[in-house]
N, C-alpha and C positions, 0 to 999 in steps of 0.2 A: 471575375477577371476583368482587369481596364481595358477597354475599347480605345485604340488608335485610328484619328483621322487628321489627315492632311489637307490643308488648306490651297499650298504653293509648296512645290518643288524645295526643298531643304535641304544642307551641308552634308556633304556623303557621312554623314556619321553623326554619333549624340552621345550623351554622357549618361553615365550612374556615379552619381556620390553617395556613396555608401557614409557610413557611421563609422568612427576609427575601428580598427576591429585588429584580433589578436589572434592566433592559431592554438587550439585546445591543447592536441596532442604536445606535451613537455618534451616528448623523444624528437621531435620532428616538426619545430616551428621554424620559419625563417622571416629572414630581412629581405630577401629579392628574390623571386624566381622567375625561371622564362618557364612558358612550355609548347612542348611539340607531343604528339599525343598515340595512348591503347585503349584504356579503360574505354569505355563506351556511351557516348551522350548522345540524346536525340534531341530535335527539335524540327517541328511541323512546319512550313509556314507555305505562300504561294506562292510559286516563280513568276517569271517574268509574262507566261502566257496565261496565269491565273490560277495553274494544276496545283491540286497541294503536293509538293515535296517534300519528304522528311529526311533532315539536315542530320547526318550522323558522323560524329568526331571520334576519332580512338587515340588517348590520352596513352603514353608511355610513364614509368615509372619517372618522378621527381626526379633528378641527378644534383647535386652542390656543385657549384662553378666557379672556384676561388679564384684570385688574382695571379696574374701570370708571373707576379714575381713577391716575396716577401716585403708588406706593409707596419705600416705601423700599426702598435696595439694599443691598447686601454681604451679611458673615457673618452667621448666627442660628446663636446657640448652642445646644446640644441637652444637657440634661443626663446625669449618670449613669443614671437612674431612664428615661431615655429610650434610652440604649444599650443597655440589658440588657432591652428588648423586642425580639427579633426574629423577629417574625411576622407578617404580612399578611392582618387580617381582612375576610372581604365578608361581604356584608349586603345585604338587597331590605328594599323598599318598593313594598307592590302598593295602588293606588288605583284607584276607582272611585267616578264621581258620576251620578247619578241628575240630576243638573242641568247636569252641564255633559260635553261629551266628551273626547276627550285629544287634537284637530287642532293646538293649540296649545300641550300640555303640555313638549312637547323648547324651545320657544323661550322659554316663561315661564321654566322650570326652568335655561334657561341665561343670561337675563338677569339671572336674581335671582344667578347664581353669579358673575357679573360684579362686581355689587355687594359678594355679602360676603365677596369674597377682598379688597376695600380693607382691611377688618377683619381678617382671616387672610391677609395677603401673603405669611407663609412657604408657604403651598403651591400661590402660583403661580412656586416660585424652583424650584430643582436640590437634592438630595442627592447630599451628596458626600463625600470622607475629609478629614480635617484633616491638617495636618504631624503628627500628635502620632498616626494610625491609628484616630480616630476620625470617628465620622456626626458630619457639620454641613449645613447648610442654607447655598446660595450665593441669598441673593436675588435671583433676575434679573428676578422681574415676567412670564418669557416666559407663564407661564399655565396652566388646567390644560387635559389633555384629555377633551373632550367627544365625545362617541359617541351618534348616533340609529341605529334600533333599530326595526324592524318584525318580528310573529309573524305564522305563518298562524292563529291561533288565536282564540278570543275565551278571557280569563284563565281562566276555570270549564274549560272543555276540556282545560288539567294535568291536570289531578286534584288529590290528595291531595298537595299540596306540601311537607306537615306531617312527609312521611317524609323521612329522608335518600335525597336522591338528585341525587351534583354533575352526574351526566349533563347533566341536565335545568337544573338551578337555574344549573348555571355557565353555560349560553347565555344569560341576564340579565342577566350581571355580566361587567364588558369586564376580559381577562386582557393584561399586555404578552405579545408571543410572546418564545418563547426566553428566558425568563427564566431565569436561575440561582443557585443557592443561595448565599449571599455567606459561608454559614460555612465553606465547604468552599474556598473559594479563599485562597492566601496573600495575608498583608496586604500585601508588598511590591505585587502585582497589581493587588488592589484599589485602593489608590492614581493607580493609571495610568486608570482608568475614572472619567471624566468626572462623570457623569448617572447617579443612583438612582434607583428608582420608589417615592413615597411616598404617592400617594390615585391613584385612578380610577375615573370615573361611569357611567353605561351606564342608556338611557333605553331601555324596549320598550316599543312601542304595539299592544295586542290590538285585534282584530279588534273584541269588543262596546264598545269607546270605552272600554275603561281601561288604564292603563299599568303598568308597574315601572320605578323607580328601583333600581338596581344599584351598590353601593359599593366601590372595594377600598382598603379605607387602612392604608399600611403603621402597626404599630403603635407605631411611632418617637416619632408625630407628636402623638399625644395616647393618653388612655385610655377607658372608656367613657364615661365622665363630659364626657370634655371631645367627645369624638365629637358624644353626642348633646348637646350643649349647638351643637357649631358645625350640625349636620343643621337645627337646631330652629331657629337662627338666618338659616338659608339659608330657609328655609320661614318664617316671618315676614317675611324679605326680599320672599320674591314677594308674600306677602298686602301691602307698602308698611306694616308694621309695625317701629316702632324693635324694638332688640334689646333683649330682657330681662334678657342677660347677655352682656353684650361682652366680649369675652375680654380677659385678662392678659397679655401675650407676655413678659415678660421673666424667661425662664427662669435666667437668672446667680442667684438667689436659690437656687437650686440647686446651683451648684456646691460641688465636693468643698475637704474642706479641705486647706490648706497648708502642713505636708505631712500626709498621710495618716493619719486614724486611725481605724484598726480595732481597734474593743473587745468583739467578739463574734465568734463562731466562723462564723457565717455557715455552716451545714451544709447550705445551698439550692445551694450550689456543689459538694455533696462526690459524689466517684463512689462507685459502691456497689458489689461483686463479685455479680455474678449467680451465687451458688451455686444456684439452683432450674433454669436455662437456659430462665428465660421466653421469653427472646429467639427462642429454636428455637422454642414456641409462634405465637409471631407469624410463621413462618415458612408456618403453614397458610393455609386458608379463614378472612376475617375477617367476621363478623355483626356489625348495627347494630341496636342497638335503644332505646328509648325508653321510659321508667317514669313512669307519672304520680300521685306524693304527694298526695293532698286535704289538706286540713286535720284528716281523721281518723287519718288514716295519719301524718302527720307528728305528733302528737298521742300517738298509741300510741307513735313513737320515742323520743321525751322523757321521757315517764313512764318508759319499760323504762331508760334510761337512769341515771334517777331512782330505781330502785325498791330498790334495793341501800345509800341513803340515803349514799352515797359523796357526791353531787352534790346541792346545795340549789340549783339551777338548770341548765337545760338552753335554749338559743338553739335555735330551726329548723335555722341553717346548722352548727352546733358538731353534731347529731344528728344530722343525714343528712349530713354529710362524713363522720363518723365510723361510720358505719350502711354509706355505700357501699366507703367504705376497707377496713372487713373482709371485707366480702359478695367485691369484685375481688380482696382476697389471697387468701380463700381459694377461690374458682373459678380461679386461676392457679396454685392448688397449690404453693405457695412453701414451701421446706421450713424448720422452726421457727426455725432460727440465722439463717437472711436475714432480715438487714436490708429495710425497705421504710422507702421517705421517700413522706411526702405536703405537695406544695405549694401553695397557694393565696395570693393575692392578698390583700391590705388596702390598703384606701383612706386612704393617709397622710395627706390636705387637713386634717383635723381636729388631726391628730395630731401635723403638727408645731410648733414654737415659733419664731417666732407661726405659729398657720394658714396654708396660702396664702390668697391674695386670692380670692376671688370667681369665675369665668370662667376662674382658672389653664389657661392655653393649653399643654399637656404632660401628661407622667405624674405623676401624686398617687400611683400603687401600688406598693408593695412586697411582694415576695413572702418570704414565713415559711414555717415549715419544722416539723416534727414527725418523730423518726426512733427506730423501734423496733424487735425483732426478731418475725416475722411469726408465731411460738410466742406472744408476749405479746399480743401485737393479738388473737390469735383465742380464746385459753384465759381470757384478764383479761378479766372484764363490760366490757358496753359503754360504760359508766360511766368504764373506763381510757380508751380511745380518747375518746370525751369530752373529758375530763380534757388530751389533748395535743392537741386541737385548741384547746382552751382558752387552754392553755399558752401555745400559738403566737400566739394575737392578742393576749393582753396582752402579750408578749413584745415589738410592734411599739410603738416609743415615738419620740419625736425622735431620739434617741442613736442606738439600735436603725438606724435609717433613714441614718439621715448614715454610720453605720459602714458599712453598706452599698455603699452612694456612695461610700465613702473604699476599702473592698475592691475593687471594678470598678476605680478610679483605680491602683490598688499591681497588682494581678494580670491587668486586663483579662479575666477566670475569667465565663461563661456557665454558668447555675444546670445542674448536671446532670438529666436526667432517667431514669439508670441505674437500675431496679428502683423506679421515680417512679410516683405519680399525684398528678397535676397537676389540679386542680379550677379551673373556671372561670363565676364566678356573674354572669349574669346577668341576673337576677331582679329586679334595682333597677334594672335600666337603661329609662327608657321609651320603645322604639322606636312604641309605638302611638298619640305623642303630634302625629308630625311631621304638618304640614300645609302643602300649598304651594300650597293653595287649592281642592284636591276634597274637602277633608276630611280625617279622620284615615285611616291604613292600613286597607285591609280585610284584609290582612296583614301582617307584617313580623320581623324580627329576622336573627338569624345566616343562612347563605346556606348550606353542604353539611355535610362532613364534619369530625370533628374528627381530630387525630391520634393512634396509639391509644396512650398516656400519658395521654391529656386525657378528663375525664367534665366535662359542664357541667351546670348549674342552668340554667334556664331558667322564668319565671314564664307562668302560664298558666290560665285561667277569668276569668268578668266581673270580678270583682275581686284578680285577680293574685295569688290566696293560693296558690293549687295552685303545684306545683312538676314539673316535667319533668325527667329525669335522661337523657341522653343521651351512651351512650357505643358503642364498638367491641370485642370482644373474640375473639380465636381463636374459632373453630366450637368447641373441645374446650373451652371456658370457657362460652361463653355459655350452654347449659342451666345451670349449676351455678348462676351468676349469677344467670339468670330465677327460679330457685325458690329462692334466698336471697333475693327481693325481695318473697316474698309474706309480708305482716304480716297 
């Protein structure tokens, strides 16, 4: 079992990205579910005064939660930029009101979802495969599923939720059972299977009258942008508030061109030969831990960066991708000729010609790429790595993006994550914004673990400057790592 330890106080919450995954049962797959709960789950862990506590949730039967008034039916197209997500994020939302209690909370939380799936009716439809072996959306309206949800607990009695621990956090967040990994199966297969799982909700009511909302939505379906835009939208819902930002749905503005054209090398697909045999690494004890950036320390990375007068500017996230990117190649002890890629995310809304719309209901992000030999990464000032983090977002342009989308169309090719770190920021995203009538979270964001490829960003103190770095590394990495972290 992986061992968790904490460096520095971390983001009241963390993530699992799961593998796209799809619901076995044919009679009883869905597109979204909430839950509030009977069935019966444990989980160990130690409260606040050290005692071990066992965390016990009673899951109630599934229920479908259509739309509150007749939608539209048939196809919904899913773009490139939407295939080339496949991973299944969850996410809590812990509230609590000094004013009101949570007896009500599963019934408000589920009328208001009645409502704003009129507005997002693709995810009370089916995911499904096209003629063509790609994810489409079959309209049906059937609905999403909803899950209520009882602890024996009152919310303070967790503890320290701040630490990664899916034990625990996963009995919040409703899983389909038997799920399985959809890259691992032939496309001819996948085709015969009906029903996809694309969102599901999961409502638990603590003991002192506060509750958690629990998210799982496949990444298909939007990005964070558009997530917490529809989260934010459902919680205005219940407050009987119009929405701020109604979403866009017509993803065809998306589509690839005809025919295909790829005018960049697209290196976010390239496999890499693991001459170090990191892999074997990953093969040991995995340790989780969490680093937490102030604005002093993020402050020192820039200047060092800076100081070699290579770089007349240095960004937060250009210095600490580039700060953590070195610090993991070399606790993974990578030997100088390997190759190492590093991939992250931009947020194309802005960037493409013209802009999307407003409420763009899908993915705006594309991922970029940076790839060097792990000898130059670590002997070249920090200034180098800088410098191709740099590289990589101007790099991201209209052209850039549609090539993209026209290479998925030509290859159907899934970005590699061979000798990969994968960064994932979510530091602009605001989960502590949602309200669905108790107020804003007393907690919230990402929901367990990440994959161990993946380090995220994560924002974190009263004015969301600090930064949280959270990641997974071999036992035989993580010291190295821990004491490359001290500036």
């Amino acid at each position: 079992m992986a061992k968790i330890t904490e460096s520095e106080p971390c983001l009241p919450a963390v993530i699992n990205l799961l593998r796209f995954s799809f619901s076995a049962p044919k009679s009883f797959s869905w597109f979204c579910c909430v839950q509030v709960v009977e069935a019966e789950k444990f989980a160990a862990m130690e409260n606040s005064n050290g005692n071990v506590f066992q965390l016990i949730v009673k899951q109630g039967e599934p229920t479908l939660v259509p739309p509150a008034e007749e939608t539209e039916k048939g196809l919904y197209f899913l773009s490139n930029l939407d295939q080339n997500i496949a991973v299944i994020v969850r996410t809590i939302y812990c509230f609590k009101s000094e004013e009101k209690g949570n007896e009500n909370a599963g019934e408000v939380i589920k009328n208001a979802l009645k409502k704003v799936l009129v507005h997002y009716y693709p995810l009370a439809g089916r995911l499904t495969i096209s003629s063509e072996g790609k994810l489409i959306v079959n309209c049906t309206g059937e609905g999403a599923v909803f899950v209520e949800a009882e602890a024996n607990c009152a919310m303070e009695e967790i503890g320290d939720i701040t630490k990664p621990d899916p034990e625990t956090l996963g009995k919040l967040v409703y899983d389909i059972p038997d799920a399985k990994n959809i890259l691992e199966i032939p496309p001819l297969v996948a085709q015969v299977l009906e029903l996809l799982q694309i969102i599901a909700f999961q409502v638990t009511k603590f003991k002192c009258g506060g509750f958690a909302l629990g998210l799982c939505m496949n990444h298909c379906m939007f990005d964070g942008i558009g997530a917490m835009e529809f989260v934010n939208s459902w919680g205005e819902t219940a407050r009987d508030l119009p929405l701020r930002v109604p979403p866009f749905l017509d993803r065809s503005i998306l589509k690839a061109r005809n025919p295909p054209k790829v005018e960049y090398l697209h290196q976010e697909f390239a496999e890499i030969e693991d001459k170090s045999s990191t892999n074997d690494l990953y093969k040991d004890e995995m340790l989780y831990s969490s680093f937490c950036f102030d604005s002093e320390k993020l402050e020192k990375i820039k200047m060092k960066a800076m100081e070699d007068g290579v770089l007349d500017k240095c960004t937060t996230f250009e210095g600490l991708s580039a700060f953590v990117w070195r610090a993991r190649t070399k606790a993974l002890k990578m030997q100088p000729d390997q190759q190492t890629k590093l991939l992250f995310a931009v947020d194309g809304r802005p960037k493409f010609n013209p802009p999307l719309p407003k409420g763009y209901f899908g993915n705006g992000i594309v991922l970029t790429n940076s790839i060097c030999q792990a000898g130059e990464l670590l002997n070249k000032p920090l200034s180098y790595a800088v410098g191709l983090v740099h590289d990589s977002i101007k790099m991201v342009t209209d052209s850039y993006m549609r090539s993209a989308m026209d290479y998925f169309e030509a290859t159907r090719a899934r970005p590699s994550l061979a000798s990969t770190l994968l960064i994932t920021t979510w530091s602009r995203l605001s989960f502590y914004t949602t309200d669905f009538g108790w107020g804003e979270p007393v907690l919230s964001g990402p929901v367990a673990l990440p994959e161990k490829e993946v380090i995220l960003f994560l924002s974190h103190g009263k004015e969301r400057r600090n930064i949280n770095v959270l990641l997974g590394l071999p036992a035989s990495a993580m010291k190295t790592f821990q004491e490359l972290m001290q500036i």
